[in-house]
Backbone as CSV, one residue per row, in Angstrom:
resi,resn,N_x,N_y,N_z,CA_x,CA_y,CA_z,C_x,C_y,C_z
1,UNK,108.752,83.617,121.708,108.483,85.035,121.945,107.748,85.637,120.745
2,UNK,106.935,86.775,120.977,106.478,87.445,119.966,106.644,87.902,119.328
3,UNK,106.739,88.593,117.790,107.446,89.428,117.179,107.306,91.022,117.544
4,UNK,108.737,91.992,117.875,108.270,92.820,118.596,107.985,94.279,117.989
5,UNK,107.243,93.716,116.528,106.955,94.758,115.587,105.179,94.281,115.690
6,UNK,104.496,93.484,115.452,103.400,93.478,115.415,102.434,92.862,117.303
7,UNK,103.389,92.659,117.748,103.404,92.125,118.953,102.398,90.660,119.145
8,UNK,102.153,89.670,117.896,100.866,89.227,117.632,101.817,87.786,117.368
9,UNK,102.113,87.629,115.636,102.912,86.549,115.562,104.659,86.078,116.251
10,UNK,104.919,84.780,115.999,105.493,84.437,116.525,107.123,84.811,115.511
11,UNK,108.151,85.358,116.572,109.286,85.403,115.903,109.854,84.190,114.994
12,UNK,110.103,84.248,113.724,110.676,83.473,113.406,112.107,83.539,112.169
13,UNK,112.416,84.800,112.054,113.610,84.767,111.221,113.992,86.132,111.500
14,UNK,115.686,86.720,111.408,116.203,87.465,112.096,116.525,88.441,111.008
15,UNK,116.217,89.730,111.840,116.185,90.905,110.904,117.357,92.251,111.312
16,UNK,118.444,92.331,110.596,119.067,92.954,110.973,118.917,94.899,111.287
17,UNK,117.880,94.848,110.826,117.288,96.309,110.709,116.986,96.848,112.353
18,UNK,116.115,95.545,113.006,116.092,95.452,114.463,117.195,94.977,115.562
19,UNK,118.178,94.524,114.483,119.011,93.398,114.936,118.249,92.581,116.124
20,UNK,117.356,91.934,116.194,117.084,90.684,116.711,115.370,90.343,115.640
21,UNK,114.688,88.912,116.217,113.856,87.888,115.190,112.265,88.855,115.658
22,UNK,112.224,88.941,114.186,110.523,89.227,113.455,109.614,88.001,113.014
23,UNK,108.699,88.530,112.840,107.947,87.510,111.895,107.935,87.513,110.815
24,UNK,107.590,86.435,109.936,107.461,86.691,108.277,106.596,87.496,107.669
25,UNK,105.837,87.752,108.125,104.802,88.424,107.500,104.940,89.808,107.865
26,UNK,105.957,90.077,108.870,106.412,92.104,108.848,107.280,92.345,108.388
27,UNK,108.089,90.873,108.315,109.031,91.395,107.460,109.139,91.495,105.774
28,UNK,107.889,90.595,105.517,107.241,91.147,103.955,106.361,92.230,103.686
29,UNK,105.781,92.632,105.147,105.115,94.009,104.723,106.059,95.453,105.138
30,UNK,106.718,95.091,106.255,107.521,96.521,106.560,109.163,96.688,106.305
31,UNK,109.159,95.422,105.132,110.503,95.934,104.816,110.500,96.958,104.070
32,UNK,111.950,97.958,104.101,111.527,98.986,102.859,110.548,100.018,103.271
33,UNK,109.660,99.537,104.244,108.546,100.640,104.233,109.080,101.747,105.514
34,UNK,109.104,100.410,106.689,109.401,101.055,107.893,111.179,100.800,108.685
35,UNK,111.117,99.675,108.071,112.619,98.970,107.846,113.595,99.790,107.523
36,UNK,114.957,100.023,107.467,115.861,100.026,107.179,117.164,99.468,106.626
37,UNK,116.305,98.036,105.958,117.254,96.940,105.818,118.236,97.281,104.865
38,UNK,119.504,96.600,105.605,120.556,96.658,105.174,121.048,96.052,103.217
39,UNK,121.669,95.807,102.756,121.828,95.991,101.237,122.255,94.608,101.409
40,UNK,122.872,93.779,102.460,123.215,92.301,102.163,122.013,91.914,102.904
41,UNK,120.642,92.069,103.469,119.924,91.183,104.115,119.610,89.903,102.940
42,UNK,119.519,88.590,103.566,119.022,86.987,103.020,117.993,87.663,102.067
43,UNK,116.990,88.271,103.512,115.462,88.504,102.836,115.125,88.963,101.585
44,UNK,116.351,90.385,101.594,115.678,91.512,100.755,116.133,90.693,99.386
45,UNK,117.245,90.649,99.799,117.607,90.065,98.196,117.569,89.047,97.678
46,UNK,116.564,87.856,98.369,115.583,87.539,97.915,114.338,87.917,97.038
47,UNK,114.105,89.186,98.129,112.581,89.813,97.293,113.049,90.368,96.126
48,UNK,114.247,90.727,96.069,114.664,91.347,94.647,114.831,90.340,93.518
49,UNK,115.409,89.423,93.913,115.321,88.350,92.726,114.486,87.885,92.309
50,UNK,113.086,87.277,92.728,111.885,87.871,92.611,111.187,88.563,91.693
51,UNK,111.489,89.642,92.299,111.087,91.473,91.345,111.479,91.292,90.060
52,UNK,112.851,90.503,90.195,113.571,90.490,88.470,113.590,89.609,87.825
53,UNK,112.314,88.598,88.306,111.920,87.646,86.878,111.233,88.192,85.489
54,UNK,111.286,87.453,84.653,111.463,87.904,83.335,109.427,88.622,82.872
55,UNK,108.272,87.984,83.600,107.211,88.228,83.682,107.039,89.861,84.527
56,UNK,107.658,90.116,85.537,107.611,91.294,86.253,108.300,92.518,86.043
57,UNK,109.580,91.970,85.289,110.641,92.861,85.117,110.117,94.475,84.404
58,UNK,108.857,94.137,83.092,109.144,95.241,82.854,107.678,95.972,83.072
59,UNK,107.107,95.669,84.603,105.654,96.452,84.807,106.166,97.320,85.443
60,UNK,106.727,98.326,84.413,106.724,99.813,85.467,105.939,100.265,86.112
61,UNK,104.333,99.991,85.590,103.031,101.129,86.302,102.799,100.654,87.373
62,UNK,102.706,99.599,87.512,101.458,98.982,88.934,102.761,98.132,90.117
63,UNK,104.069,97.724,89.536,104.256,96.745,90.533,105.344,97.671,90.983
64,UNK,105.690,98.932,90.692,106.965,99.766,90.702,106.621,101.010,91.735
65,UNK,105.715,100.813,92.572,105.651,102.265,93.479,104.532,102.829,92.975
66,UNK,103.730,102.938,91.853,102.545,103.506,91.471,103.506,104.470,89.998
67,UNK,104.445,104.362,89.888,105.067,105.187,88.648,104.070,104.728,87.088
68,UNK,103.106,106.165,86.640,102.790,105.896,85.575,103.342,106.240,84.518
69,UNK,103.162,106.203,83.323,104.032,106.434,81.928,103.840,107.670,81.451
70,UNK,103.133,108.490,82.017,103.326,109.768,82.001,104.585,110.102,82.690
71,UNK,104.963,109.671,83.727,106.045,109.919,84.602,107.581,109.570,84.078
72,UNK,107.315,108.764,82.883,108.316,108.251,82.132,108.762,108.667,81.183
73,UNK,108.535,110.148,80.875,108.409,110.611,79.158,108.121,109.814,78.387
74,UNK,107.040,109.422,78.053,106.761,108.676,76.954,107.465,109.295,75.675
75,UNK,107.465,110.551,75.797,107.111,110.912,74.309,109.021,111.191,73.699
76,UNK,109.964,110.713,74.913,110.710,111.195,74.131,111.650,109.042,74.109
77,UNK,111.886,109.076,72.615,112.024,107.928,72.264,113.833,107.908,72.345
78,UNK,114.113,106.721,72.399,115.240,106.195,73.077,115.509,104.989,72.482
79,UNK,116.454,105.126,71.238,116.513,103.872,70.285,117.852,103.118,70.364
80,UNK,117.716,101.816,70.604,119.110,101.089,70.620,120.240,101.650,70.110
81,UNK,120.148,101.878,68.577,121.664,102.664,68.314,121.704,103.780,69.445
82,UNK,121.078,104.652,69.677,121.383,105.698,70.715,122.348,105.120,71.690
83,UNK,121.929,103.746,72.394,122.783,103.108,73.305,124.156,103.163,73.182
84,UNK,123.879,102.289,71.780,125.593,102.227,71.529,126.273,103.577,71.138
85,UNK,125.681,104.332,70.585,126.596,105.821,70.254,126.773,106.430,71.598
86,UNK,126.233,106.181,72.307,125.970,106.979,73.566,126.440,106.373,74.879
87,UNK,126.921,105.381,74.745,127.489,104.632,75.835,128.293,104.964,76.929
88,UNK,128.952,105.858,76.347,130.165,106.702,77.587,129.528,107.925,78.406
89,UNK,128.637,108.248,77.618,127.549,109.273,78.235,126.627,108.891,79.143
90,UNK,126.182,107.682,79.025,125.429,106.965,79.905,126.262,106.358,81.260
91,UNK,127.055,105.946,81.015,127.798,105.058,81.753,128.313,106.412,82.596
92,UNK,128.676,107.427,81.861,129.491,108.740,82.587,127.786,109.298,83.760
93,UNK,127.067,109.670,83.584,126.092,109.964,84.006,125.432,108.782,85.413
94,UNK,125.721,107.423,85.030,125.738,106.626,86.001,126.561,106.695,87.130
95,UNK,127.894,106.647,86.627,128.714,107.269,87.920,128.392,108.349,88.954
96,UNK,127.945,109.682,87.715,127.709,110.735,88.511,126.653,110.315,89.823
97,UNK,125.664,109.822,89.425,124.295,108.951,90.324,125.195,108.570,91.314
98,UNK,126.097,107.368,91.075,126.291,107.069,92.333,127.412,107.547,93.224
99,UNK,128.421,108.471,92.697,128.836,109.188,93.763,128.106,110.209,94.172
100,UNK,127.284,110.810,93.989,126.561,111.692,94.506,125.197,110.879,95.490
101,UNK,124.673,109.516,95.098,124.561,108.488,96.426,125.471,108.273,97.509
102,UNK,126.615,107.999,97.455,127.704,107.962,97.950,127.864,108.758,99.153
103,UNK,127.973,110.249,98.412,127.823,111.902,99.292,126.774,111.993,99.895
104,UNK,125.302,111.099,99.490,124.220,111.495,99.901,123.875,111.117,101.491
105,UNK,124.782,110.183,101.780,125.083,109.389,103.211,124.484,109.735,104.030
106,UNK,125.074,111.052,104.173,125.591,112.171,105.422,124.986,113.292,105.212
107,UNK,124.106,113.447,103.597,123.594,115.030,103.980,122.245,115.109,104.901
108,UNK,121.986,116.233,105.641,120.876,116.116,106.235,120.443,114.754,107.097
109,UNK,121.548,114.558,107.266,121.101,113.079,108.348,120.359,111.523,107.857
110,UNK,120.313,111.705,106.050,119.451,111.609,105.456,120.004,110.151,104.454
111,UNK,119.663,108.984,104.315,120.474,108.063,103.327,119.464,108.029,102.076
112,UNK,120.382,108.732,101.201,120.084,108.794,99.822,119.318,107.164,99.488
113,UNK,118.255,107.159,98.857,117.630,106.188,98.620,117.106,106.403,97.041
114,UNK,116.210,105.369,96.371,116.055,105.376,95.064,114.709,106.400,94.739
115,UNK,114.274,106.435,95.550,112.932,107.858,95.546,113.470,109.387,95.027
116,UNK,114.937,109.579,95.800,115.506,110.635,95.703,116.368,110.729,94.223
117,UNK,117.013,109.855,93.897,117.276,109.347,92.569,116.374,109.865,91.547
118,UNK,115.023,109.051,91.308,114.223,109.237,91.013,113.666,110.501,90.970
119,UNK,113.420,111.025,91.545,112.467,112.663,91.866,113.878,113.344,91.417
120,UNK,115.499,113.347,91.478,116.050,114.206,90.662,116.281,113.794,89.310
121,UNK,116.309,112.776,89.241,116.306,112.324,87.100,115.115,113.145,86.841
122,UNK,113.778,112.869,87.465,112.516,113.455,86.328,112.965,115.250,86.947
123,UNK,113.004,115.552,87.709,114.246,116.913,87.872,114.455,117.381,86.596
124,UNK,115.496,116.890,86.532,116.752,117.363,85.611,116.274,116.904,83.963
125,UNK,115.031,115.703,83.799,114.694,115.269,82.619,113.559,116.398,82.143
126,UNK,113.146,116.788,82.837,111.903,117.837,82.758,112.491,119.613,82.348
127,UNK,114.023,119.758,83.023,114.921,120.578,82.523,115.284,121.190,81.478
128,UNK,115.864,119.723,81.086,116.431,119.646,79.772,115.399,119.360,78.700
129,UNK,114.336,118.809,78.864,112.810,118.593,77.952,112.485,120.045,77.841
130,UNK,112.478,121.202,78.376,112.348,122.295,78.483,113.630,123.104,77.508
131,UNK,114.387,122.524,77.648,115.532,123.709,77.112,115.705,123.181,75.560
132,UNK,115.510,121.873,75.537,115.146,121.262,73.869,114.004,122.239,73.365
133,UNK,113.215,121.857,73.569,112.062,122.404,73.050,111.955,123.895,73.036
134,UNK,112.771,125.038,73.940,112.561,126.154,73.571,113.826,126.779,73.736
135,UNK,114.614,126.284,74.175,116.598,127.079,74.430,116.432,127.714,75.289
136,UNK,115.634,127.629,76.552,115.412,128.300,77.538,115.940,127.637,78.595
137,UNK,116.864,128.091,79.631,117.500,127.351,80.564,116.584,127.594,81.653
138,UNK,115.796,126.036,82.480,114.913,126.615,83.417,115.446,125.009,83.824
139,UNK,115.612,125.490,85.667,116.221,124.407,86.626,114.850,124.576,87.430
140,UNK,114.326,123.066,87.710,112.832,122.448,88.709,113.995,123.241,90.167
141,UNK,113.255,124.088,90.813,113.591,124.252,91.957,113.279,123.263,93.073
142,UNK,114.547,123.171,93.977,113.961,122.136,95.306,115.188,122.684,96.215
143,UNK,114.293,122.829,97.420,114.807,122.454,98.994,115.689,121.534,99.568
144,UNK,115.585,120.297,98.693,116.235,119.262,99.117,118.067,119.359,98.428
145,UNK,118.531,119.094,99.856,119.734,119.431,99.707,120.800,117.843,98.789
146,UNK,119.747,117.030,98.944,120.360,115.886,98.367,120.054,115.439,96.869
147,UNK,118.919,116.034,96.547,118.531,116.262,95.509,119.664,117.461,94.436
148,UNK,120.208,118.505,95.298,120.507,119.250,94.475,121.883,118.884,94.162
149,UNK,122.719,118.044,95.354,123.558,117.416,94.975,123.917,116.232,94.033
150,UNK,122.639,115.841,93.719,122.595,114.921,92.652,122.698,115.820,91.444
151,UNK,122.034,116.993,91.003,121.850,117.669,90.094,123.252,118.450,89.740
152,UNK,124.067,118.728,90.877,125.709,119.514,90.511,126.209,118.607,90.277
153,UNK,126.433,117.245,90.372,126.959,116.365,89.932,126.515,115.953,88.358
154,UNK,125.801,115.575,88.469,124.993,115.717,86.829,125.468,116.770,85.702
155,UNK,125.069,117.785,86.232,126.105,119.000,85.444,127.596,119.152,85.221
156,UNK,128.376,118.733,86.457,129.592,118.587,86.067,130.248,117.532,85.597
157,UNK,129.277,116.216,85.248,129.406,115.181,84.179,129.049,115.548,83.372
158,UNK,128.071,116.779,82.596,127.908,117.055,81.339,129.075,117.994,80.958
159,UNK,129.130,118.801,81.378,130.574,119.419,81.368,132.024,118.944,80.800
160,UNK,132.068,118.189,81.620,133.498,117.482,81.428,133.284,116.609,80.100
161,UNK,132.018,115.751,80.122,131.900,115.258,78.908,132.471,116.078,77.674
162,UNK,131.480,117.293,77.594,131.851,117.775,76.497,133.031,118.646,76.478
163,UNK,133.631,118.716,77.652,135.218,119.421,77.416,136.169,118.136,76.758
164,UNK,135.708,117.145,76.955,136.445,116.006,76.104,136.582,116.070,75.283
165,UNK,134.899,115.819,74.688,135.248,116.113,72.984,136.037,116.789,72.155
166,UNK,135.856,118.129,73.153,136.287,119.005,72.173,137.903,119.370,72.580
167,UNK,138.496,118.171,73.425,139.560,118.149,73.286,140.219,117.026,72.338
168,UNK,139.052,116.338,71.572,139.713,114.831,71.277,139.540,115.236,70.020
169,UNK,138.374,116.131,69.814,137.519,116.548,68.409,137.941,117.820,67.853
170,UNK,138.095,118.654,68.810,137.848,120.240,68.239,136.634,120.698,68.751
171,UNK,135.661,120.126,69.039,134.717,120.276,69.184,133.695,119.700,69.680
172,UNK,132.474,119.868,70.060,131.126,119.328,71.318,130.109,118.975,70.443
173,UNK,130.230,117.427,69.923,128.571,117.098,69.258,127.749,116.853,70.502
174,UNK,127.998,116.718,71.805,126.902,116.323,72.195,126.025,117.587,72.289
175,UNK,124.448,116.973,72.025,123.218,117.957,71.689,122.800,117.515,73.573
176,UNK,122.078,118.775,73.953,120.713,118.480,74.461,120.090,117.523,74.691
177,UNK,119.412,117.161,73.059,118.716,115.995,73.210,118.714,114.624,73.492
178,UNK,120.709,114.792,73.372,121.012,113.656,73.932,121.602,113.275,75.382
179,UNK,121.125,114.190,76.079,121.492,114.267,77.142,120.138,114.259,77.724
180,UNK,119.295,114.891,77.487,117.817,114.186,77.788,117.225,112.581,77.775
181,UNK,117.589,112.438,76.394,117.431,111.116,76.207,117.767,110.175,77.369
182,UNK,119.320,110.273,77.642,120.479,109.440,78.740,119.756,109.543,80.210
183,UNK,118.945,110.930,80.733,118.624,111.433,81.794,117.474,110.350,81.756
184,UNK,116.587,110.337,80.702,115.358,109.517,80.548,115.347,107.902,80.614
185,UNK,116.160,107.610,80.360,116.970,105.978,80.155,116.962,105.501,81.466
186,UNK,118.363,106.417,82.049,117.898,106.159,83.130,117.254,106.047,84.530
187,UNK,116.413,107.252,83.965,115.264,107.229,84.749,114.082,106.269,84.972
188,UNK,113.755,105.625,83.631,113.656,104.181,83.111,114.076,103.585,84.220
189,UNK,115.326,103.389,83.947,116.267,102.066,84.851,115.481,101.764,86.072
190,UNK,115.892,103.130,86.299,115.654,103.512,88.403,113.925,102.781,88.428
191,UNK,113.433,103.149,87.939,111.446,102.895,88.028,111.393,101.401,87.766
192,UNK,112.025,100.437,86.829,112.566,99.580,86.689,112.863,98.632,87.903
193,UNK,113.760,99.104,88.353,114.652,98.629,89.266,114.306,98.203,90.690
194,UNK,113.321,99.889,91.158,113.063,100.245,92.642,112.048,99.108,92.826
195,UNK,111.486,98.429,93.790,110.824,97.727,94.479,109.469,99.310,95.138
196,UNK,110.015,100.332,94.754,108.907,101.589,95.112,108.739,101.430,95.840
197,UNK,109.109,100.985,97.398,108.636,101.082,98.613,109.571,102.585,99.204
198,UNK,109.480,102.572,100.345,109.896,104.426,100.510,111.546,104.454,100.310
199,UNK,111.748,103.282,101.200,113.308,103.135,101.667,113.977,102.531,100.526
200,UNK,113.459,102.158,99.333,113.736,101.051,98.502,115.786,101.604,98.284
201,UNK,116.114,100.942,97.998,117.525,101.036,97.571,117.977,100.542,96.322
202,UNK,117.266,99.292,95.859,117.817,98.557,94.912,118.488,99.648,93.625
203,UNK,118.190,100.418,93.105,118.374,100.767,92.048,119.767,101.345,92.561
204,UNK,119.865,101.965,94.253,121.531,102.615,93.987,122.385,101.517,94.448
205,UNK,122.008,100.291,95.130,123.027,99.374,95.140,123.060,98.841,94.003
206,UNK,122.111,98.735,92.740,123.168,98.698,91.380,123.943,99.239,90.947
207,UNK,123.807,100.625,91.214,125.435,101.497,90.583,125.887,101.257,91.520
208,UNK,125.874,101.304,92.607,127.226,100.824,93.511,128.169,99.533,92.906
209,UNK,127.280,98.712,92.678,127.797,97.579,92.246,128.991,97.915,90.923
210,UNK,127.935,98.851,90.138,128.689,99.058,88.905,129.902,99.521,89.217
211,UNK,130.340,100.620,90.039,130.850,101.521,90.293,131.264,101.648,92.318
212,UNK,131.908,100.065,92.563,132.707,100.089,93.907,133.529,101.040,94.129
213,UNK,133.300,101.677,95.305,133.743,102.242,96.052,135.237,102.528,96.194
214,UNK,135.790,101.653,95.623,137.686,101.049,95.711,137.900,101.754,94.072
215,UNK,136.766,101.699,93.474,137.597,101.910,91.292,137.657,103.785,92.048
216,UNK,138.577,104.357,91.469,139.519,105.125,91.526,138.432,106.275,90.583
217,UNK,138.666,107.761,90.861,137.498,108.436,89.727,137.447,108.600,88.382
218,UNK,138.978,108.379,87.965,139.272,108.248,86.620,138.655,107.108,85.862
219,UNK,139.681,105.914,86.492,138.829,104.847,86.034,137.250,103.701,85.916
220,UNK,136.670,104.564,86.810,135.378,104.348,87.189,134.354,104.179,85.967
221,UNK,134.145,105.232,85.294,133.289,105.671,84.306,133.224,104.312,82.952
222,UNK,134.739,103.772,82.898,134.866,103.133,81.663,134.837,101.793,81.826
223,UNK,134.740,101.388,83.150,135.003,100.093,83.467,134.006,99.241,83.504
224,UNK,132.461,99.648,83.560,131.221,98.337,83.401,131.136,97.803,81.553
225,UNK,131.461,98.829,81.004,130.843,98.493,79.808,129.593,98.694,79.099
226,UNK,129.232,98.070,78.390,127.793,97.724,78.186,126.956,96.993,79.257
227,UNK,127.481,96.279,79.797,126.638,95.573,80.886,125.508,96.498,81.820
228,UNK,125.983,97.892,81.922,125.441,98.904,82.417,123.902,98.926,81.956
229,UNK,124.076,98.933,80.686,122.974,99.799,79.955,121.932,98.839,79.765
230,UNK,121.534,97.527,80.642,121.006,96.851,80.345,119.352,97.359,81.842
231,UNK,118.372,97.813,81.643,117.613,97.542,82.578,117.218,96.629,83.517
């Protein structure tokens, strides 16, 4: 039988997106694009392993969706010690990502994907690049209701962060800038990560991964480690 996406080649491997057999060659061009494939397909995660050989891994511009390095803050730098001083902040901010993926399920009929991720990190990185540079509080307005739920989540991980401190400390070192920085990292990650096709997922079935569904909200945040912070 034919494949009943291009109606041309011959079926030959089974795609759960259609639940019944495509051809190879739609299912290397319309996965992700027009697809809906699921997070355990053979295929995809195949193509992802792939994506994450050590030659490809770090072409953000050309093999990542068209993301250029303008799109990346170049200009604001992000130095290993930062990692390690900053680790719980990062890792705390990761969580936020993916329960607010999580929530994103169901809003608007709509499954949170790594585009949306994406378009709210440079959001919220463009924010806070703004409020560094002049102490002016100015939020990127958007429509998108899943977007903004990524962004109240975000905030009430900065929040709580620093109500910590300054319950452990007396007081709130975290700056701004380092909360920009963390926003920028992993915004990194995500551009990194995504395969940039529309539907792409990869980048939130990594925090999922980090951060299953079963770890509890308390203990969530502390439990990857460093392993997190690795692109």
């Amino acid at each position: 039988m034919s494949c009943p996406l291009c109606q041309e080649r011959k079926e030959k491997r089974f795609c759960p997106a259609v639940h019944g057999k495509i051809c190879a060659q739609c299912c290397g061009e319309q996965r992700e694009v027009t697809l809906d494939c699921p997070s355990d397909c053979t295929y995809l995660l195949q193509s992802r392993a792939q994506s994450r050989q050590p030659a490809q891994q770090h072409d953000t511009a050309g093999a990542h969706g068209g993301f250029d390095r303008d799109a990346l803050f170049p200009e604001v730098e992000i130095a290993e010690q930062f990692l390690y001083e900053r680790e719980h902040l990062i890792v705390g901010l990761s969580y936020a990502l993916a329960k607010s993926a999580r929530a994103g399920r169901s809003l608007d009929g709509h499954t949170l994907n790594d585009r949306d991720l994406i378009a709210a990190l440079t959001s919220l990185a463009k924010s806070y690049q703004t409020l560094v540079k002049s102490s002016l509080i100015y939020e990127q307005p958007s429509a998108n209701l899943t977007h903004q739920q990524i962004a109240r989540e975000v905030a009430t991980m900065v929040k709580e962060f620093r109500e910590a401190e300054e319950k452990h400390l007396g007081y709130s070192r975290l700056r701004d800038s380092e909360v920009l920085q963390a926003l920028v990292f992993l915004l990194r990650m995500g551009v990194a990560r995504t395969s940039g096709r529309p539907k792409s997922r990869a980048y939130v079935d990594f925090l999922f991964a980090q951060f299953p569904e079963s770890q509890s909200a308390m203990a969530a945040p502390e439990s990857p480690g460093s392993g997190l912070i690795i692109p």
